[in-house]
C-alpha positions, 0 to 999 in steps of 0.5 A, spaced: 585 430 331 593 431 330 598 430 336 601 435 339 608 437 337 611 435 343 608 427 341 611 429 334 618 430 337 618 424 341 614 420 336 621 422 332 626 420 337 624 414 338 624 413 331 631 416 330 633 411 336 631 406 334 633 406 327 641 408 329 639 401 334 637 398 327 643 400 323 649 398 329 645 392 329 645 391 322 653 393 322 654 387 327 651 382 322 656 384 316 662 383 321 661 376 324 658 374 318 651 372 322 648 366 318 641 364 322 640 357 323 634 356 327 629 361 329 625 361 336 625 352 335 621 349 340 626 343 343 626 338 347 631 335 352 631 327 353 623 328 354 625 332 360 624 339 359 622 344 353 626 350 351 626 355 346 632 360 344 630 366 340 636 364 334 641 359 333 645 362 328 653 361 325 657 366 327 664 368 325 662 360 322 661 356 328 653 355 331 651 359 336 646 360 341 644 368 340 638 370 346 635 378 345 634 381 350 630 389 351 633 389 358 637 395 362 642 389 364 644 381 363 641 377 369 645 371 371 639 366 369 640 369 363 647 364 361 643 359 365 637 359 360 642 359 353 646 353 356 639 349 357 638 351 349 644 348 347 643 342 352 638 341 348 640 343 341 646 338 342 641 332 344 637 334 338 642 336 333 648 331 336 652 331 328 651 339 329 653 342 336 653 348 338 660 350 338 660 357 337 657 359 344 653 364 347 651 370 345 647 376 347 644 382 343 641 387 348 636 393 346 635 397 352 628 400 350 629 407 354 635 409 349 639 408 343 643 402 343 646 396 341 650 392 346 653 386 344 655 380 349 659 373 348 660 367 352 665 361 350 662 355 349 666 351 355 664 358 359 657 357 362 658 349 364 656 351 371 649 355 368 648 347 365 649 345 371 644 349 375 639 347 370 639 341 372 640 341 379 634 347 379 631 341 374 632 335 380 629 340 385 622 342 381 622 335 381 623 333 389 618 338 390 612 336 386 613 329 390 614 333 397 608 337 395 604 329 394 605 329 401 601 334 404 
């Protein structure tokens, strides 16, 4: 059976989004000189809690913490995510910290695009410190809930 010309023409541009998506991308990499280090690594924090960034890599020279994402926006638990990854990297990884930041690589699916963002590495300190305290409170629930 044959698809339709219609399926045809969408099949085809989706292919020319995603190829036009595919070459922004790859131009990016050429401009910061993108050297990936690690790749969706499972780390663990002080025996604590496990996490997974999707890429640490060096970018313009320095290690940073990179999270792709197929969103139409960047939600705040998104900084909150990369900055437990770098707790994490760093306790793991203590003579090779993350000192390049935070980036975000956005693909949204519903058209062509590629958009690109960054956090300093001292920006997201109050996203660590939410972590933590979102961490301290998992924890005092599940002594609350024995009570029941």
């Amino acid at each position: 059976m044959k698809p339709s010309p219609k399926k045809l023409k969408e099949t085809k541009e989706i292919y020319e989004k995603a190829w036009a998506t595919h070459e922004n991308y790859l131009e990016w990499t050429k401009q910061v000189g993108l050297k990936v280090v690690s790749v969706e690594e499972h780390l663990v924090y002080n025996d604590l809690w496990g996490v997974t960034p999707d890429i640490i890599a060096e970018v313009n020279g320095k290690l940073s913490v990179m999270e792709v994402k197929c969103t139409k926006a960047i939600h705040p638990e998104f900084l909150v995510q990369m900055a437990a990854q770098r707790m994490a990297w760093d306790s793991n990884y203590p003579t090779n910290p993350i000192a390049g930041g935070f980036h975000v690589l956005r693909l949204p699916v519903e058209h062509q695009g590629f958009h690109y963002h960054y956090w300093g590495v001292d920006e997201l300190n109050d996203a660590a410190y939410a972590y933590e305290r979102a961490y301290q409170l998992y924890q005092l629930e599940k002594k609350i809930k024995k009570l029941l």
